[in-house]
C-alpha positions as CSV (number, residue, x, y, z in Angstrom):
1,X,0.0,0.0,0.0
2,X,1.1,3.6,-0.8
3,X,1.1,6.2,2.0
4,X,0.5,9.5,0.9
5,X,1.1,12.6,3.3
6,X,-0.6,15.7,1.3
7,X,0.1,19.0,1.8
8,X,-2.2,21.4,0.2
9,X,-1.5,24.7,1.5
10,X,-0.9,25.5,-2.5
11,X,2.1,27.6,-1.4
12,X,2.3,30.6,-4.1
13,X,5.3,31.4,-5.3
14,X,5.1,34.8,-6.4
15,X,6.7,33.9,-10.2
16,X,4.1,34.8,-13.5
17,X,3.0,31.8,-15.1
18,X,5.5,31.7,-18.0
19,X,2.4,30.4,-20.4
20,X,-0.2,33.1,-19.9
21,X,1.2,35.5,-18.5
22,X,-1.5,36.9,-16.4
23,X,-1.6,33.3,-13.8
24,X,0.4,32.6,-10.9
25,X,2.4,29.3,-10.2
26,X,0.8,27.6,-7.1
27,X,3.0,25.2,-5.7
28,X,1.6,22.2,-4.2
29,X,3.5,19.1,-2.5
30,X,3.3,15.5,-1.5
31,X,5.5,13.0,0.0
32,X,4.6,9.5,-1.0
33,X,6.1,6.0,0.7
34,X,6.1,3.4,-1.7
35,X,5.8,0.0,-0.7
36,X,9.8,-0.8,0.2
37,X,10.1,2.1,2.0
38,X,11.2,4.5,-0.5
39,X,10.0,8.2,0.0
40,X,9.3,10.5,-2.9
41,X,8.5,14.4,-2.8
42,X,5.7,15.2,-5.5
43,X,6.2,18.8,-6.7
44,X,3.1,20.4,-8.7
45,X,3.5,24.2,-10.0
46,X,0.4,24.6,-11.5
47,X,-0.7,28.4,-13.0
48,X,-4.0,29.4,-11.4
49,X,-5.3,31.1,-14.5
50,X,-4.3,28.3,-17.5
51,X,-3.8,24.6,-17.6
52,X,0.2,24.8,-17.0
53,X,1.4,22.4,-15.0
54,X,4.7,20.9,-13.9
55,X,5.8,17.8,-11.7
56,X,9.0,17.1,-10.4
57,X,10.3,14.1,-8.8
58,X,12.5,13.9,-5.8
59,X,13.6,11.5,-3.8
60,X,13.7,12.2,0.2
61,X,16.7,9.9,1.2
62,X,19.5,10.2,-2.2
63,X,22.9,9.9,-2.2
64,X,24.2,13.1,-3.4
65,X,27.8,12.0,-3.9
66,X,28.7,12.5,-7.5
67,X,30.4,9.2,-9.1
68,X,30.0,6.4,-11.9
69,X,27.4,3.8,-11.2
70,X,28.7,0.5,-14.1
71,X,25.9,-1.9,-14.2
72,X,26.4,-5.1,-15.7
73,X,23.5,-6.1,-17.1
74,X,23.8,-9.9,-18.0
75,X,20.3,-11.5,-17.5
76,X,16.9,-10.7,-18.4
77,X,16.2,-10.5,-14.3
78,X,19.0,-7.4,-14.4
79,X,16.4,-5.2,-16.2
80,X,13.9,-5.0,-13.0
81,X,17.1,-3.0,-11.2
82,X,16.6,0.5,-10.4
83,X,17.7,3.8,-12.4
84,X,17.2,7.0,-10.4
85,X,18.8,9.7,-12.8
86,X,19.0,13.7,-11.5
87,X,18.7,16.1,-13.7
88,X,22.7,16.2,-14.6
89,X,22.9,12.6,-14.7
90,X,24.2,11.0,-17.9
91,X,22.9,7.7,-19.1
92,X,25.1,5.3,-21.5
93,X,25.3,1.9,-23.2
94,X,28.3,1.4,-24.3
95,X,27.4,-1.8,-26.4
96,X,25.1,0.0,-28.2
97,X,26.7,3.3,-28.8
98,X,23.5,5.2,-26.7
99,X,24.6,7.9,-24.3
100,X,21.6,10.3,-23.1
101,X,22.6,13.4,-21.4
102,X,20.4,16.0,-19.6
103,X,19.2,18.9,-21.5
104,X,18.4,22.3,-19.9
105,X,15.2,21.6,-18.5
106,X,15.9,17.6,-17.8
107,X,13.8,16.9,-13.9
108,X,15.2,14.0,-11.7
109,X,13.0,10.4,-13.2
110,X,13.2,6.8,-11.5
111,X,12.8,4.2,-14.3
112,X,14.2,0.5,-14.3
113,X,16.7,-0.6,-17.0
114,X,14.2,-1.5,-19.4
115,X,12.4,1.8,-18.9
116,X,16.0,3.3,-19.8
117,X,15.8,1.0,-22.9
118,X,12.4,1.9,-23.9
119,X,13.5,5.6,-23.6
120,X,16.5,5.3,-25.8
121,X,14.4,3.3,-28.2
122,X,12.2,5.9,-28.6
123,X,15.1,8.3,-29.2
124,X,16.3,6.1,-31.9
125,X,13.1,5.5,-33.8
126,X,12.7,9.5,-33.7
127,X,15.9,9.9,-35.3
128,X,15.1,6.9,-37.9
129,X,11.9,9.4,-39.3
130,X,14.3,12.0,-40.0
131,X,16.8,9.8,-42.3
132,X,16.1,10.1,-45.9
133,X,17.2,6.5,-46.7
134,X,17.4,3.2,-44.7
135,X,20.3,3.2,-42.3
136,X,21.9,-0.4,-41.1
137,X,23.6,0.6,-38.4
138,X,20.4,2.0,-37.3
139,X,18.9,-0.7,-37.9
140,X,21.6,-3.0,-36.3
141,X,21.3,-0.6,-33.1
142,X,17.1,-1.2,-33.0
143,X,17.3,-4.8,-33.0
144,X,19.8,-4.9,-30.2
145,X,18.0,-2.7,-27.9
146,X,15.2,-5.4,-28.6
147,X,17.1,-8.1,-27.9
148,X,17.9,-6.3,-24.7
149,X,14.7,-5.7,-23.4
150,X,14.1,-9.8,-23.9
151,X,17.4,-10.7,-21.9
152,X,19.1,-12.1,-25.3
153,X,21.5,-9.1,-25.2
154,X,24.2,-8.9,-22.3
155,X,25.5,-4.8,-21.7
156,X,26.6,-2.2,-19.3
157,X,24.5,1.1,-18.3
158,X,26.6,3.6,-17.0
159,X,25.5,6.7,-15.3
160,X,28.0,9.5,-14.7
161,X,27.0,12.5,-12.7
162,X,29.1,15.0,-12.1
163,X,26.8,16.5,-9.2
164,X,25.4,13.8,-7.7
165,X,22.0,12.8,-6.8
166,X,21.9,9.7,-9.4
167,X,22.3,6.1,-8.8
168,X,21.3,2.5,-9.3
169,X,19.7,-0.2,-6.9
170,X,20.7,-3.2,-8.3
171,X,18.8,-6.9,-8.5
172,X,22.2,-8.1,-8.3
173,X,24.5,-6.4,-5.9
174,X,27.7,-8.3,-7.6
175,X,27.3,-6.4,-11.1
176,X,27.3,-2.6,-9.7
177,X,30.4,-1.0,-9.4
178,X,30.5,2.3,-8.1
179,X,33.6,4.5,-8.3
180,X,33.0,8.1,-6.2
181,X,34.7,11.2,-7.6
């Protein structure tokens, strides 16, 4: 069972609603404890004038120290691990030539590795639409992903952040490595 422990004071924040305009951004939070004990803060900023909105993510208990998390991903069980990326986190597959980093607006997200998969799938198939002619090694890099997600395709996800606040809880504690900077 989830525990949920609302606040909804909708705290304002005294910023215009960069939408509109003419709104202002209400902030409201919630702490939620998931089942093995993790905690997460909910952020809302929500304009009280248009539909704007915007969550954030953050988790109450993370290790802030900045470092390389190498995950060896070697069976199909190895995909259930956890991925908790801040927002200067940055995500790579070395196997499959993938590396994701943060853009300007990226928000802390907790996915597991096939969620990181499905992401850089997605990424791929975008960039496919834009190619004017059929690419192999594009190709080649789609049907490895695929084989990933099934557990027919042994890797390594690395995360490096420079500022902390990312990190990986693995199935298998033997196949993360972590090296603090």
């Amino acid at each position: 069972m989830v525990k949920i422990k609302k606040d909804d004071s909708g705290e304002d924040l005294g910023f215009d609603c960069p939408i509109c305009k003419k709104g202002r951004l209400i902030l409201s939070k919630h702490i939620h404890e998931l089942p093995d004990g993790d905690k997460y803060l909910i952020m809302k900023f929500e304009c009280n004038k248009c539909d704007f909105t915007k969550n954030d993510l953050i988790p109450v208990e993370t290790p802030i120290k900045p470092g390389k998390f190498i995950l060896h991903v070697n069976e199909k069980e190895d995909l259930k691990s956890k991925v908790f990326r801040s927002s200067s986190g940055v995500l790579e597959i070395p196997e499959l030539e993938m590396e994701i980093e943060p853009g300007p607006a990226a928000d802390f997200y907790i996915t597991n590795i096939e969620g990181v998969l499905s992401r850089m799938k997605d990424a791929v198939l975008f960039f496919k639409k834009g190619l004017s002619e059929e690419n192999q090694k594009v190709n080649k890099i789609l049907e490895n992903i695929d084989r990933a997600i099934n557990g027919e395709f042994k890797f390594t996800l690395i995360i490096t952040d420079e500022l902390g606040g990312s990190y990986i809880v693995p199935v298998n504690e033997k196949s993360l490595k972590i090296e603090y900077f």
